[in-house]
C-alpha positions in Angstrom: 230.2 62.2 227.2 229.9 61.3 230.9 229.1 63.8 233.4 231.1 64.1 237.0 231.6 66.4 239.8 235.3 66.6 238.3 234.5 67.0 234.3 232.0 70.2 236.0 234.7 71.6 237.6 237.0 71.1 234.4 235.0 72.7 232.2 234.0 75.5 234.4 237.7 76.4 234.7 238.0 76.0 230.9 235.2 78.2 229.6 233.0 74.9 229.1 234.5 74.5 225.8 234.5 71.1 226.0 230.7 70.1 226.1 229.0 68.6 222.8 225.2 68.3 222.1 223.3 65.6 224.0 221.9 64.2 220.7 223.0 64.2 217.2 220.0 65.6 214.5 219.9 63.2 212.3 218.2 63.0 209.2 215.1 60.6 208.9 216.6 57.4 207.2 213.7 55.6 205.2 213.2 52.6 206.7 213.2 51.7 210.5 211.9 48.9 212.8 209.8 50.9 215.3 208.8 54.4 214.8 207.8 56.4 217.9 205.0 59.0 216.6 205.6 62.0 219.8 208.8 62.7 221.4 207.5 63.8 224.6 208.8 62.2 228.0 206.7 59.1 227.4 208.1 58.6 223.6 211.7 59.0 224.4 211.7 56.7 227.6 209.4 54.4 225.3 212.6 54.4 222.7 215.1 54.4 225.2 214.2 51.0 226.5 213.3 49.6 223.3 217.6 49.8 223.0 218.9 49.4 226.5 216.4 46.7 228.0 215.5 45.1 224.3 218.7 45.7 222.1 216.3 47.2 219.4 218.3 50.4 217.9 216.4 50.7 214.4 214.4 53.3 216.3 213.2 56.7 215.1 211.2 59.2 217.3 209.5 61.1 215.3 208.7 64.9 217.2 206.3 67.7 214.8 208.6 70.3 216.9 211.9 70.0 218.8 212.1 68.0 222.1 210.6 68.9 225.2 208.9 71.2 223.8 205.1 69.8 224.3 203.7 68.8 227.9 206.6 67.3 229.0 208.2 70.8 229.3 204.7 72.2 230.6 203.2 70.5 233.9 203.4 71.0 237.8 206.7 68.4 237.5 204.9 66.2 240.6 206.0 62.3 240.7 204.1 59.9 243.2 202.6 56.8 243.8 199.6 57.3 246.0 196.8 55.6 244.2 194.2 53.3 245.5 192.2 51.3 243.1 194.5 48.1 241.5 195.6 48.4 238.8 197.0 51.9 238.6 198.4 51.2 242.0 200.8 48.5 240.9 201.9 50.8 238.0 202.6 54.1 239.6 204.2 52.0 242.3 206.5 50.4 239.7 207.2 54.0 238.1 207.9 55.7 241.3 211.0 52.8 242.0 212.2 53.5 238.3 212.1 57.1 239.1 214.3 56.6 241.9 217.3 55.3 240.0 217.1 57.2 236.8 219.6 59.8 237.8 222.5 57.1 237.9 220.5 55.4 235.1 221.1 58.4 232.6 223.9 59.4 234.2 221.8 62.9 234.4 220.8 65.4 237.1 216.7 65.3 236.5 216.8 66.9 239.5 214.3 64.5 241.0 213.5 65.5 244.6 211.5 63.1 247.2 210.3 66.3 249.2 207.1 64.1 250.2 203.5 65.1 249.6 200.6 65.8 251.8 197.2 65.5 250.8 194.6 67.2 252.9 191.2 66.1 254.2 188.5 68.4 255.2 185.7 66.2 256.6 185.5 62.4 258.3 184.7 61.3 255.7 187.8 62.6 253.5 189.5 61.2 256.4 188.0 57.7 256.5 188.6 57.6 252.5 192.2 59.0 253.3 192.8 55.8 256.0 191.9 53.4 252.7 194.2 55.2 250.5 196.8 55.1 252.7 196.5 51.4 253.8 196.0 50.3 250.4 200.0 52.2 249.2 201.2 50.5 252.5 199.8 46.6 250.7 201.4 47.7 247.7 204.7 48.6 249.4 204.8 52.1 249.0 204.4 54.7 252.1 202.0 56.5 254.0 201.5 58.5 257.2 198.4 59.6 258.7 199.0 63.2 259.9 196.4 64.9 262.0 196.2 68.6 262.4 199.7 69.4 264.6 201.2 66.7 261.9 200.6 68.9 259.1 201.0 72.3 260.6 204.5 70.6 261.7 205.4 70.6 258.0 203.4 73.5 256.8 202.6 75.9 259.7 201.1 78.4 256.8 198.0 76.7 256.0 194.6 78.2 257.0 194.0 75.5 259.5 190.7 76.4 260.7 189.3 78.1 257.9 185.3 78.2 257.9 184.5 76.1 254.9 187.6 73.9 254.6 189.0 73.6 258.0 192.0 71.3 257.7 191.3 68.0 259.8 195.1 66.6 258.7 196.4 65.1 255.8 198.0 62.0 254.1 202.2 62.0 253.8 203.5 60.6 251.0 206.8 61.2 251.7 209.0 59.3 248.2 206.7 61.7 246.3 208.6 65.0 245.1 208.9 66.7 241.9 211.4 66.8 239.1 212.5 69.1 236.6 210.3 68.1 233.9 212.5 69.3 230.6 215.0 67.9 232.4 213.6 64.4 232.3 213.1 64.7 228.4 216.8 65.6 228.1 218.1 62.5 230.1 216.0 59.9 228.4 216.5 62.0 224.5 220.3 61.9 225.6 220.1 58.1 226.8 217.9 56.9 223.7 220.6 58.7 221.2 223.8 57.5 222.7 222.2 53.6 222.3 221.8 54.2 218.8 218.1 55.9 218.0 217.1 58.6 216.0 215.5 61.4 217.1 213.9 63.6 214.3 212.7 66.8 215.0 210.7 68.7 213.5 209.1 66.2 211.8 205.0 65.7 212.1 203.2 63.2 211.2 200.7 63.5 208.4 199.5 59.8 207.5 199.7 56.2 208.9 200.6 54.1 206.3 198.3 50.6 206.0 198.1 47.6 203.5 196.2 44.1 204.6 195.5 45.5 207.7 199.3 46.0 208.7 200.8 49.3 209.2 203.5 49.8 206.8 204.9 53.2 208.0 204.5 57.2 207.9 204.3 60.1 205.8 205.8 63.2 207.5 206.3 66.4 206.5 210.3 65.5 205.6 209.0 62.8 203.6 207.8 58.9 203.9 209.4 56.4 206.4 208.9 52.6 206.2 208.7 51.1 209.3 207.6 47.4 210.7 205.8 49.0 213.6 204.3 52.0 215.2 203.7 53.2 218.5 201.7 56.5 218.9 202.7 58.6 221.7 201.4 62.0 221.8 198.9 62.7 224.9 196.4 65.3 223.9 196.5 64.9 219.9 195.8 60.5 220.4 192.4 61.2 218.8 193.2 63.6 215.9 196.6 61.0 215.1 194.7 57.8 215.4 192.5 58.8 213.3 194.8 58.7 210.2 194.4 54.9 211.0 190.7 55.2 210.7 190.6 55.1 214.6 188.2 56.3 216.8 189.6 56.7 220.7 187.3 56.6 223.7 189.1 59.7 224.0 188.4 63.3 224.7 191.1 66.4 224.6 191.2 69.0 227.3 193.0 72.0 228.8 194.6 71.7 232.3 196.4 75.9 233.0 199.4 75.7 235.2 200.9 79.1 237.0 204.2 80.1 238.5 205.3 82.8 241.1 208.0 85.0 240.8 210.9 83.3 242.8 210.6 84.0 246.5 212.6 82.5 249.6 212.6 79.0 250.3 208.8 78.6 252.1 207.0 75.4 250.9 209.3 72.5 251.5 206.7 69.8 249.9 203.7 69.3 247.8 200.5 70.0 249.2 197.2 69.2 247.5 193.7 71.0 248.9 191.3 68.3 249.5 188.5 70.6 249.1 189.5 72.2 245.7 191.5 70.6 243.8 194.6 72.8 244.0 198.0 71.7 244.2 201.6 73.7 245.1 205.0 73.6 245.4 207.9 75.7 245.1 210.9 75.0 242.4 214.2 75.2 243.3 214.6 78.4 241.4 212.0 79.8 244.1 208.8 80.3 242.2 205.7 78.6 243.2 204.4 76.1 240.9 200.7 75.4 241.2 197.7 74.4 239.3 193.8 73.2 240.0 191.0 71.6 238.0 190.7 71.2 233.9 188.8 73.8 232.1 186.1 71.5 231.4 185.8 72.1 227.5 187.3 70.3 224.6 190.0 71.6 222.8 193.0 71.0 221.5 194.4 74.5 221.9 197.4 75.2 224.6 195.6 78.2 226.4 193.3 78.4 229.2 190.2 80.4 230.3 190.4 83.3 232.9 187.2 81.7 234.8 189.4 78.5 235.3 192.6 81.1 236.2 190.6 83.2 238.9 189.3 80.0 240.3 192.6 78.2 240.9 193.9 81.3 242.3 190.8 81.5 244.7 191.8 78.2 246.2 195.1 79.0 246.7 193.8 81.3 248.7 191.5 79.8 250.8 194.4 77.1 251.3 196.9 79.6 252.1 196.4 83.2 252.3 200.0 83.9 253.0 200.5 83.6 249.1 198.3 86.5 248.1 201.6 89.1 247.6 203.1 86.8 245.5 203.0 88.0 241.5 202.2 85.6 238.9 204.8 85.2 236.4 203.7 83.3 233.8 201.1 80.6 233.0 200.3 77.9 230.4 197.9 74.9 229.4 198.9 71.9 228.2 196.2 69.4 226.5 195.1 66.5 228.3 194.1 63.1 226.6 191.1 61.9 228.8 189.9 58.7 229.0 186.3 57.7 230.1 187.8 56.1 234.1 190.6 58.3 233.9 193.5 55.5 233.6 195.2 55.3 231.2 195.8 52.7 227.2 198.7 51.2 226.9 197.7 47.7 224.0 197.9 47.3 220.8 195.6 48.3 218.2 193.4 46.1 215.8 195.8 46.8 213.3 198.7 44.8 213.2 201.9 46.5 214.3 200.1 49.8 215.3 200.6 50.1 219.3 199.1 52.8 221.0 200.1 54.5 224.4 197.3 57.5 225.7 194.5 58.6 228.3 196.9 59.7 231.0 194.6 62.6 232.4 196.3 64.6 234.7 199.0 61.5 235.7 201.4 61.2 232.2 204.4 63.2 234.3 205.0 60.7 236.6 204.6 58.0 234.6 207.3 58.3 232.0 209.6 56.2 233.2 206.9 53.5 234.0 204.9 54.1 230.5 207.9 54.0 228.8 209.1 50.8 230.1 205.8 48.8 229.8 205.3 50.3 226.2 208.7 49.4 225.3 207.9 45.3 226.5 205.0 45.9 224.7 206.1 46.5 221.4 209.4 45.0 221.3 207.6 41.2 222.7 204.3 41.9 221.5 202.9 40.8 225.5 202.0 43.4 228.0 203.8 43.8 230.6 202.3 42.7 233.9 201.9 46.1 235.6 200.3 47.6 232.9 198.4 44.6 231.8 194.9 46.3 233.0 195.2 49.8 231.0 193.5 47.1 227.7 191.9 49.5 225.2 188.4 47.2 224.5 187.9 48.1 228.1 185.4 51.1 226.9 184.0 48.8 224.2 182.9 45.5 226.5 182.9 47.6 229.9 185.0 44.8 231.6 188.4 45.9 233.3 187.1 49.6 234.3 189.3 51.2 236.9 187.7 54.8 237.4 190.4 55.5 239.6 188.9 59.1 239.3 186.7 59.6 236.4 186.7 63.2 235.7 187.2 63.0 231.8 184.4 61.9 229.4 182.2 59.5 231.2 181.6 56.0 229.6 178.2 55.8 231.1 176.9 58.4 229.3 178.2 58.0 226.1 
């Protein structure tokens, strides 16, 4: 089932009687090549290049509820590639270009949307350390513009400009950065991964890893055990609590990050913008609510709910960045679990067990790196090599302290553990 401009029109005219599901629901056969514990955006794109860029299509994704249903359906939807350290520059770089032809890819409207971001500075010394950031995405190929004051207010005349504590000096334009509709993305690559011949079993968690020798042998599940030659765990905030059914211990720590969105208003905010004095973030969806979130809740947990202190905070910044927003209601909001690593990049190696690959630590970034986690992770498992760009993101990083990238360190701290 292809989708054009002419099979829309068709089926509108027809009562859209003519559309089937994206995916079959299979059930779990007992014996695979590569199971994908998680069947979030990172696990399908994992399994759907495993079959289109390897040929492997003995794949299961194994998902404890239904797809899209965990962070992938639950985050600000921002894609970019404006980081500075190497390392994570190379890879987000590498994402962002796969981002930009997964519409045709799929053959599926993930309604990705290069709007641009700007990130602001407040001080000359945010601006010198904006000048670096920029330069250093130029190197790598992306883009970057240097906007001073009239250059941001050209593109978002609503800020408080000269507010008293953060008076807006100008900014950083990203402009191939955007957003995408984030269930969306799941639905392409689920679609994609299915149609090339992989299973994807939902409601199916995982409640043992399977070893003998020091090789995994496969999983028990809740519908029962399933053989399988290897296994890749993909499942963001629960890495630690999964891994550990392997007897693993992650450098690894679980927090909550709360997300908000408007009521849907007019068309105002045509970008992204990110406060550079509070960690605040906006944009508005194309259904007209404003989407915007701030700073983790700075406790562990693995529960998907947030703290008022964390929610009056965020909205506090929004309002010292633009007061123009204090009418708007709040609709809804949510928290999705972050998997933090100690220099806040993230793992993408293989484990000391053979055949037991893991894929974590992606802090606030994992959105826009699905296609680019999923690609690497895919090379990784189906050649056993990493693949160049994501060579760094080694897990015995934490264990010899060689190969940090603290690209911005703000989960657990390796130096104080």
């Amino acid at each position: 089932m292809r989708f054009s401009a002419l099979r829309i029109l068709g089926e509108g005219l027809t009562g859209n009687s003519g559309w089937r599901p994206h995916w079959r629901d299979p059930e779990p056969k007992s014996d695979y090549d590569i199971v994908i514990i998680g069947g979030g955006g990172h696990g399908l794109s994992t399994a759907y290049y495993l079959a289109r860029e390897h040929g492997l299509r003995n794949v299961a994704v194994l998902e404890k509820g239904y797809i899209g249903g965990g962070n992938v359906g639950r985050n600000t939807t921002i894609v970019r590639a404006n980081y500075f350290l190497p390392g994570n520059s190379e890879f987000y770089s590498h994402s962002l270009r796969l981002w930009e032809g997964l519409e045709p890819e799929l053959n599926y409207n993930v309604m990705h949307s290069q709007r641009g971001i700007i990130g602001l500075f407040h001080s000359d010394a945010q601006r010198d350390a904006a000048v670096r950031r920029g330069n250093a995405m130029i190197n790598q190929g992306d883009d970057a513009v240097l906007l001073d004051r009239d250059g941001v207010r050209a593109h978002a005349p609503y800020i408080n400009f000269d507010n008293p504590r953060f008076p807006v000096y100008g900014g950083l334009y990203h402009p191939r950065g955007g957003t995408a509709r984030h269930d969306a993305v799941a639905w392409g690559y689920a679609r994609g991964a299915d149609q090339r011949g992989v299973d994807l079993i939902q409601n199916c968690e995982v409640t043992g890893i399977d070893i003998e020798g020091g090789r995994v042998t496969g999983v028990q599940t809740t519908r029962g055990a399933i053989r399988a030659r290897k296994v890749g765990i993909v499942v963001a905030g629960r890495s630690s609590q999964v891994a550990a059914m392997a007897g693993m211990r992650l450098p690894i720590e679980s927090h909550v990050l709360q997300a908000f969105v408007s009521e849907g208003l007019k068309p105002c905010i045509d970008c992204v913008i990110s406060f550079g004095m509070g960690h605040f973030y906006i944009s508005q969806s194309d259904k007209g609510g404003l989407v915007f979130g701030g700073d983790l809740d700075f406790y562990a947990s693995y529960a998907q709910r947030g703290n008022l202190p964390m929610a009056e905070h965020v909205m506090e910044a929004g309002m010292a960045l633009m007061p123009m927003i204090g009418k708007a209601k709040v609709l809804r909001s949510w928290g999705g679990i972050m998997d933090m690593s100690p220099d806040g990049s993230p793992i993408i190696d293989r484990t000391p067990i053979d055949g037991l690959y893991l894929n974590c630590g992606w802090c606030y970034g994992g959105f826009k790196a699905v296609p680019g986690s999923g690609h690497a992770f895919a090379h990784l498992m189906a050649t056993g090599r990493p693949h160049p760009v994501a060579a760094p993101f080694r897990l015995d990083r934490f264990a010899t302290g060689r190969g940090l990238m603290d690209e911005e360190g703000t989960g657990a701290q390796h130096n104080l553990h």
